[in-house]
N, C-alpha and C positions, 0 to 999 in steps of 0.2 A: 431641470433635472427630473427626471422618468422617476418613479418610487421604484425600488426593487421588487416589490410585493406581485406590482400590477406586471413588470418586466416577467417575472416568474411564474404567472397566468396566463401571460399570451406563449412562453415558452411551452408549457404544457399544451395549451390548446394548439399552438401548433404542430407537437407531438402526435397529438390526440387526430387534428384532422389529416395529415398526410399518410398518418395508420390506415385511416379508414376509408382514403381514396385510394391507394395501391390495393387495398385488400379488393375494394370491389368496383372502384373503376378503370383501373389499368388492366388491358390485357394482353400486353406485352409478351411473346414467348421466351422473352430473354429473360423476364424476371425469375429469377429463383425463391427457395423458399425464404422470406427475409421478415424481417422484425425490426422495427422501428424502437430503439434504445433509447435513445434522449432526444429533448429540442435546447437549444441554446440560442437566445437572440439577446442582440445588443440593449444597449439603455437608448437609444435613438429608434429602436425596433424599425431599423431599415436592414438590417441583416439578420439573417435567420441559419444556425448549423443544424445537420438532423443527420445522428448519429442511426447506424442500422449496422444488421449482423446478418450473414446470410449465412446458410445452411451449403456446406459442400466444398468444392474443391475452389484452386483459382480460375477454370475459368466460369463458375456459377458466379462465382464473386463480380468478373470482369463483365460478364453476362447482363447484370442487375446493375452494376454501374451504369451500363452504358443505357440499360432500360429507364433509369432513374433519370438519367441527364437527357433525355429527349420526350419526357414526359414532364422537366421541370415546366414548362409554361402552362400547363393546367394545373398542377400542383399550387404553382404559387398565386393564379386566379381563383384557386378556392380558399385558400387560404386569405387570401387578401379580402375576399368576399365576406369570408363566414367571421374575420377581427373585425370588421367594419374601421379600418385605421384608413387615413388620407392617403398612405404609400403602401401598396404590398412590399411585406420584406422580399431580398432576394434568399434563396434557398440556395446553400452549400448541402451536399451531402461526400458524410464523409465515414469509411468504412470503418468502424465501431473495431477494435482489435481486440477484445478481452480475453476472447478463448485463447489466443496465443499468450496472452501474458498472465493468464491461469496456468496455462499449460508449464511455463517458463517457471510460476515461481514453484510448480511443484516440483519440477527438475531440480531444483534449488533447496528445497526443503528436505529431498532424497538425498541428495549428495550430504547435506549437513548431517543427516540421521545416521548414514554410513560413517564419514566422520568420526561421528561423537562414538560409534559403537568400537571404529578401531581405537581413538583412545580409550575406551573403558578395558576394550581387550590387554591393551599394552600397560596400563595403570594397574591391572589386576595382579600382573606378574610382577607388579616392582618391586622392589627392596628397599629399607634405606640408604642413604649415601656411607653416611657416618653411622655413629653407634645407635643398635636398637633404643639407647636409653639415652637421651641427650641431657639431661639434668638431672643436677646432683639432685643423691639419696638425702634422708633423714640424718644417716650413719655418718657424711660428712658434715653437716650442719651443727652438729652434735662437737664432735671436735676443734670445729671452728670458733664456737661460744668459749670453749673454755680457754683458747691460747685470748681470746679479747680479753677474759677477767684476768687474768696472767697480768697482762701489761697494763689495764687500769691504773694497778697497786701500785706499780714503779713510776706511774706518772704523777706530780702533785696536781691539784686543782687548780682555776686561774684565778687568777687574782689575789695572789701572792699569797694566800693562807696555807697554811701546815696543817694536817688533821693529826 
């Protein structure tokens, strides 16, 4: 069993090294402007994921894909090179979607603030249903006390004594 620690070092440095080969040894026209987001590899570090984001439309995106997939066999000879591990991993790349799911929860977070603002609108005009005063006053509690000492008197006590 691989430690997680060491697994999470070689994921880094594999982040670390295919940053640094696209930035200055790929020179692909296809690549667009792209950033290397995460590395993810296995606990067997025979597979390796490497998360990126490009800058621009789809087809900058489609662009960089396809510049990244035909540059993986130098990618993964340096990489294999600079772990010094028995197996180079193999390299997955896979496009990083964040901005869209920024994009999406803030669309989400708008629509709830609108929301919350028409209920507050519609809650401001409300009414109650029933009576502004839903519970009794003092003024009845008051008359209530005295019919209970009323009927105290005409009750005897239990257990059979007479006062």
């Amino acid at each position: 069993m691989t430690d997680p620690a060491k697994v999470r070092r070689h994921a880094e440095r594999v982040r670390e090294l295919v940053a640094s080969v696209v930035r200055s040894q790929i020179k692909d026209p296809r690549l667009g402007m792209i950033t290397i987001t995460d590395a993810r590899i296995t606990a067997d570090l025979r597979d390796a994921t490497v998360f990126y984001t490009v800058l621009g439309d789809a087809a900058a995106q489609a662009g960089t894909a396809a510049a990244l997939e035909s540059a993986k066999g130098m990618l993964r000879s340096t990489v294999g090179k600079a772990l010094g591990l028995r197996h180079s991993p193999t390299l997955t790349f896979v496009l990083d979607d964040v901005q869209d799911q920024v994009k999406h929860i803030d669309d989400l977070l708008a629509a709830a603030r609108s929301a919350d603002a028409e209920v507050q609108r519609i809650a401001a005009s409300a009414q109650y249903a029933g009576d502004a005063q839903p519970y009794r006053l003092d003024e009845d509690d008051d008359a209530d006390t005295e019919d209970a000492e009323d009927t105290e008197d005409d009750n005897p006590p239990a257990g059979g004594e007479r006062r």
